[in-house]
C-alpha positions in Angstrom: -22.0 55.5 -26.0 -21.2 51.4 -25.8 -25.0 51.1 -24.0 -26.6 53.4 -27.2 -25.0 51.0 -29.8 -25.3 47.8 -27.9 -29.6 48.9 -27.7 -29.4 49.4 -31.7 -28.1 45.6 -31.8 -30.7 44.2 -29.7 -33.2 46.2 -31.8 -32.6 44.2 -34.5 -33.1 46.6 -36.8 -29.3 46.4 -39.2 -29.2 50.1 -38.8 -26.1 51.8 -37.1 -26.2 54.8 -34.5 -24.4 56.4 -37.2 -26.3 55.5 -40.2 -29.9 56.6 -38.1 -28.6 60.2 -37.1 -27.3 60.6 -40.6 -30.5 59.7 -42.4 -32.8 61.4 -39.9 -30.2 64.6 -40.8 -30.4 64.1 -44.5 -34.2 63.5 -43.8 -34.6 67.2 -42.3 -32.7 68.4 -45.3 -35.0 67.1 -48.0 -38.3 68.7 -46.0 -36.3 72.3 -45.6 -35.0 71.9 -49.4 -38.9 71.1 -50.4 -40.1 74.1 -48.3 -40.8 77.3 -50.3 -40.5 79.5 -47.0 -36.4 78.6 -47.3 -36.4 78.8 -50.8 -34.0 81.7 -50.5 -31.8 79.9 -48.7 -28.5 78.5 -49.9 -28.1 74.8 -50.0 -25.1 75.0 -47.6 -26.8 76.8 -45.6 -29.5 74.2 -44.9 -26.9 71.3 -45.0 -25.1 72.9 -42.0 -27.7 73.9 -40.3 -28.2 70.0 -40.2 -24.7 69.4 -39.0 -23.0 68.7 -42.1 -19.4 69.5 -42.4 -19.2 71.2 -46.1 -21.4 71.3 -49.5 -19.5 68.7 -51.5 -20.2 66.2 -48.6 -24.0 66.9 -47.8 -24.0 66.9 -51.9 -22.8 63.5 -52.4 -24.4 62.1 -49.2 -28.2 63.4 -50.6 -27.6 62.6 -54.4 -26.4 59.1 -52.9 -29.6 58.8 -50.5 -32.4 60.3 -53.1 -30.8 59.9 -56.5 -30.6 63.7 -57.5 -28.5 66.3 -56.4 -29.9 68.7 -53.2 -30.4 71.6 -56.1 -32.0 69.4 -58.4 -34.2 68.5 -56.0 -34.8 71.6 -54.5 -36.3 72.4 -58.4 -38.2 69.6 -58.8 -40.0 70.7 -55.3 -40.5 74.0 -55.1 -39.4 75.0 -58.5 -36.6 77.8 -57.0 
């Protein structure tokens, strides 16, 4: 694990290991939450299916990240 965050250093790119999984995660979220095929599935659901630990955390993570909640989003994409 040392090697993985020493290559994130060298990248240069000011974005931790931890910081990249979680916004690639939250980044899978938004495209299920914006797909009508999953439209009839629950929030939670999605959010753990992405590794998140409980609702109230994947909630404030994604309103933090986009600016809306993950149902108020979910709306303004597919209208659910």
């Amino acid at each position: 694990m040392r090697t993985l965050h020493q290559l994130f250093r060298q990248q240069g790119e000011g974005e931790s290991v931890h910081a990249r999984i979680r916004r690639r995660r939250l980044e899978r979220c938004r495209a299920d939450l914006a797909r009508p095929a999953l439209s009839a599935h629950p929030v939670q659901v999605i959010a753990a299916r992405w590794g998140f630990s409980g609702p109230s955390v994947f909630s404030r993570t994604f309103r933090r990240m986009y600016g809306v909640s993950p149902s108020e989003f979910r709306e303004l994409s597919v209208g659910a």
